[in-house]
C-alpha positions as CSV (number, residue, x, y, z in Angstrom):
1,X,-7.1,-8.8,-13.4
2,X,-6.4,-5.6,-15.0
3,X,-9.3,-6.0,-17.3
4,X,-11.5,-6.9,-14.8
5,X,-10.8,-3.7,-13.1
6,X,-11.6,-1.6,-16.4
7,X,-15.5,-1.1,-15.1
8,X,-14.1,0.2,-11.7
9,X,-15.5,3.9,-11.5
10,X,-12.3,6.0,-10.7
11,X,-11.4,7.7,-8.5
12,X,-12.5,5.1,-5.5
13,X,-14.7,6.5,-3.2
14,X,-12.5,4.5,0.3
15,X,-9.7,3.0,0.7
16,X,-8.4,1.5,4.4
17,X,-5.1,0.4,4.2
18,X,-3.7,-2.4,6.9
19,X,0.1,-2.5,7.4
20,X,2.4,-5.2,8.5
21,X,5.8,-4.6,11.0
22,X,7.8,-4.8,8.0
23,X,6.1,-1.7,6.7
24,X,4.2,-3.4,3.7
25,X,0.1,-2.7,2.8
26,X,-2.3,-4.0,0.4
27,X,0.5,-6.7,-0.6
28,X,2.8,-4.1,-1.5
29,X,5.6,-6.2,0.1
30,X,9.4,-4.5,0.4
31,X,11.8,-6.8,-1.9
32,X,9.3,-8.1,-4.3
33,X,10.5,-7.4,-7.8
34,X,7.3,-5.2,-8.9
35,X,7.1,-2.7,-5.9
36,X,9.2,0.2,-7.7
37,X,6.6,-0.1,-10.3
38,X,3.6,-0.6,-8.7
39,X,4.8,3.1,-6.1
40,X,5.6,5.0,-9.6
41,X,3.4,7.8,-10.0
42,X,3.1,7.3,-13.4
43,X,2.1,3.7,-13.3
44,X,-0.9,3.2,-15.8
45,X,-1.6,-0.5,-14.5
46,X,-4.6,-0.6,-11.7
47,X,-2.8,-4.0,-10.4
48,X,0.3,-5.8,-10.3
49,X,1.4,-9.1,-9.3
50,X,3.5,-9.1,-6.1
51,X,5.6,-11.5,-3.7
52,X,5.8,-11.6,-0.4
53,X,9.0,-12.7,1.0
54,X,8.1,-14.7,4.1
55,X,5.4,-16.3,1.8
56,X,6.6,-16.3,-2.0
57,X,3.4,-17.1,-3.8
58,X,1.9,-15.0,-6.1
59,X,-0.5,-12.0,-4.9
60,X,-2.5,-9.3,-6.8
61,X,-2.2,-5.9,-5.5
62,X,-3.7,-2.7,-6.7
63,X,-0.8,0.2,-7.9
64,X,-0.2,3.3,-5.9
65,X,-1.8,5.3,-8.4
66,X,-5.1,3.4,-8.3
67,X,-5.3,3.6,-4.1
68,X,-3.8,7.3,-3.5
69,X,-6.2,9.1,-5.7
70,X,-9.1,7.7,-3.4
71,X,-11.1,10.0,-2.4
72,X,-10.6,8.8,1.3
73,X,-7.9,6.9,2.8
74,X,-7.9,5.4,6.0
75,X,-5.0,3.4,7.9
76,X,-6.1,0.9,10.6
77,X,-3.2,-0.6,12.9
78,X,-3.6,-1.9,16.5
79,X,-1.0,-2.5,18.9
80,X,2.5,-0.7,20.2
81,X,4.5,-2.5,17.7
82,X,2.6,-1.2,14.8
83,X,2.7,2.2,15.9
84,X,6.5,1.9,16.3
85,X,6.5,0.5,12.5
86,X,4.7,3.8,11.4
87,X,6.9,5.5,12.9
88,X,9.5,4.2,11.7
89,X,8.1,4.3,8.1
90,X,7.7,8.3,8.7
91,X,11.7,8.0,8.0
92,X,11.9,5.5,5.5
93,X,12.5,5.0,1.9
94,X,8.9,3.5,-0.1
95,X,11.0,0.9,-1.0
96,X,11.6,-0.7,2.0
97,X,8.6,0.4,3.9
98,X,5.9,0.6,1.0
99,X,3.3,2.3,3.5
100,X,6.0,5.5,3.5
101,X,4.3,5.8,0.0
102,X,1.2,6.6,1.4
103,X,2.1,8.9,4.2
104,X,2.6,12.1,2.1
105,X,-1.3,12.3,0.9
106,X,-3.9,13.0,3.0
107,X,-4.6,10.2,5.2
108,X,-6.6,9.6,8.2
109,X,-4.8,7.1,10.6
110,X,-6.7,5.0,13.4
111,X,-4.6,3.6,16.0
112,X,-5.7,1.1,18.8
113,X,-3.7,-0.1,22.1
C-alpha cells in the first residue's frame, strides 16, 4: 500500500477526519499494536496496518505524519456523545484517544446536534 501511495503529491491538499466514542480516527484505533508508530512524528511510512479491537481484522490506515501536514484538516462528529468524547480527548493521552493527536495542529472542527 505504501508503494501505491509513492505518486501521492504531498502535502495533501484536505483531510476530514471522523472519530468514534472511543476516541479513534481514520482506523487509528487505541490498543492496536501499530498506533505508537503510526502517531510518531518521525514515522517515514505513509500507512500502516491497524486492528480495531471490537473488530480485529486487518485495516490500512494512513500515519500521523502523512494526515497532519495537510494543508487543511477538518473534524466532522454529530451528536452529544461525540462531543463529550472530544472533550474528553482534549485531556487524553494519543494513545488511548488517537484523535488527541490531532488536536494540537490547526484544525477546523464541525459539530452537529
Amino acid at each position: 500500500a505504501g508503494r501505491a501511495l509513492e505518486p501521492l503529491k504531498r502535502p495533501v491538499d484536505m483531510v476530514v477526519l471522523g472519530m468514534g466514542e472511543d476516541g479513534h480516527t481514520a482506523s487509528l484505533f487505541p490498543g492496536s499494536p501499530n498506533l505508537a508508530q503510526a502517531l510518531a512524528g518521525t514515522c517515514a511510512e505513509p500507512c500502516m496496518a491497524m486492528l480495531a479491537p471490537v473488530a480485529p481484522h486487518p485495516r490500512i490506515s494512513l500515519t500521523w505524519p502523512l494526515l497532519a501536514r495537510a494543508r487543511r484538516r477538518c473534524l466532522a462528529i454529530q451528536g452529544p456523545a461525540k462531543l463529550e468524547t472530544l472533550r474528553q480527548a482534549l485531556r487524553a493521552d494519543p494513545l488511548r484517544m488517537p484523535i488527541r493527536a490531532f488536536l494540537n495542529d490547526p484544525l477546523e472542527i464541525y459539530w452537529s446536534p
